[in-house]
C-alpha positions as CSV (number, residue, x, y, z in Angstrom):
1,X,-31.4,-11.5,-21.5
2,X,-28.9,-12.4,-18.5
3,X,-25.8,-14.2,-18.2
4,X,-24.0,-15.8,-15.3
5,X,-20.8,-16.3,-15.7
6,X,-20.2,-19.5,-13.3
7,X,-16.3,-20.9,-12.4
8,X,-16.3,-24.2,-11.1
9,X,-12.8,-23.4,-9.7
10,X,-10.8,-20.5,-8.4
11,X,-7.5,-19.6,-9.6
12,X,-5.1,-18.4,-6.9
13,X,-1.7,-17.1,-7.2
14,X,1.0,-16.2,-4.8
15,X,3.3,-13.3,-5.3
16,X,6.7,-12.6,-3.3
17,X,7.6,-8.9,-3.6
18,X,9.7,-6.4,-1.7
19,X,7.4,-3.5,-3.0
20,X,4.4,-2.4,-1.3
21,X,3.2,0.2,-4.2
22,X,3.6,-3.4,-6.2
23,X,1.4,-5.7,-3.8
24,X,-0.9,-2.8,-3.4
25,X,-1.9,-2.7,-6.7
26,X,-2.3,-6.1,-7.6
27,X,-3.1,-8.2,-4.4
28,X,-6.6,-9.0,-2.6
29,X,-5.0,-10.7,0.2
30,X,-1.4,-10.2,1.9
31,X,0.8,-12.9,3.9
32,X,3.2,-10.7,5.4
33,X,6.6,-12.5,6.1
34,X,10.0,-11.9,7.8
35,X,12.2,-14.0,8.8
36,X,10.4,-17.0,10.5
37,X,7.4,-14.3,11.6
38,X,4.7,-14.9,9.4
39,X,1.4,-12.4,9.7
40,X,-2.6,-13.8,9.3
41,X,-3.5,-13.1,5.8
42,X,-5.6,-10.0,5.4
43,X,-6.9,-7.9,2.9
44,X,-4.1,-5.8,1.2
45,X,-5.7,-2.3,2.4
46,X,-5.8,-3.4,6.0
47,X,-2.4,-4.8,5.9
48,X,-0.8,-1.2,4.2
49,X,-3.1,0.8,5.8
50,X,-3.7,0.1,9.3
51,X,-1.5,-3.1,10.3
52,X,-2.1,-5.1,13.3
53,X,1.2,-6.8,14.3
54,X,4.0,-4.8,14.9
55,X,7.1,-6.0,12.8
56,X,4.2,-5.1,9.8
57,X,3.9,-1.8,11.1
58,X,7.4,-1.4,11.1
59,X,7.9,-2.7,7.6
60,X,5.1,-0.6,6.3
61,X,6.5,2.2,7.9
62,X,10.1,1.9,6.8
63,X,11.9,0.9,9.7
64,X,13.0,-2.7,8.6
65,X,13.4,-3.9,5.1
């Protein structure tokens, strides 16, 4: 016997955090923000790993906090 578990809603929530190891390990999605620079959401491993805007590759990297 099968069973489908169905939600009639999702259940979002929305972090702020100064620590990547922190948003790495519990975030799907990442809004990267600085200032009044605000990045397209993208999966957290694309974000960390291979970042497409430069003040996230800088921030990734170390060079601004």
């Amino acid at each position: 016997m099968s069973v489908d578990f169905v939600t009639k809603r999702e259940i979002h929530t929305v972090l702020v955090s100064h620590i990547l190891r922190q948003a790495w390990r519990i975030s799907g999605y990442i809004i990267f923000c600085i200032g009044d620079a605000l990045s397209n959401p993208a999966p957290t491993e694309d974000v960390l790993l291979n970042p497409k805007e430069e003040l996230t590759r800088e921030y990734v990297k170390g060079y601004i906090s």
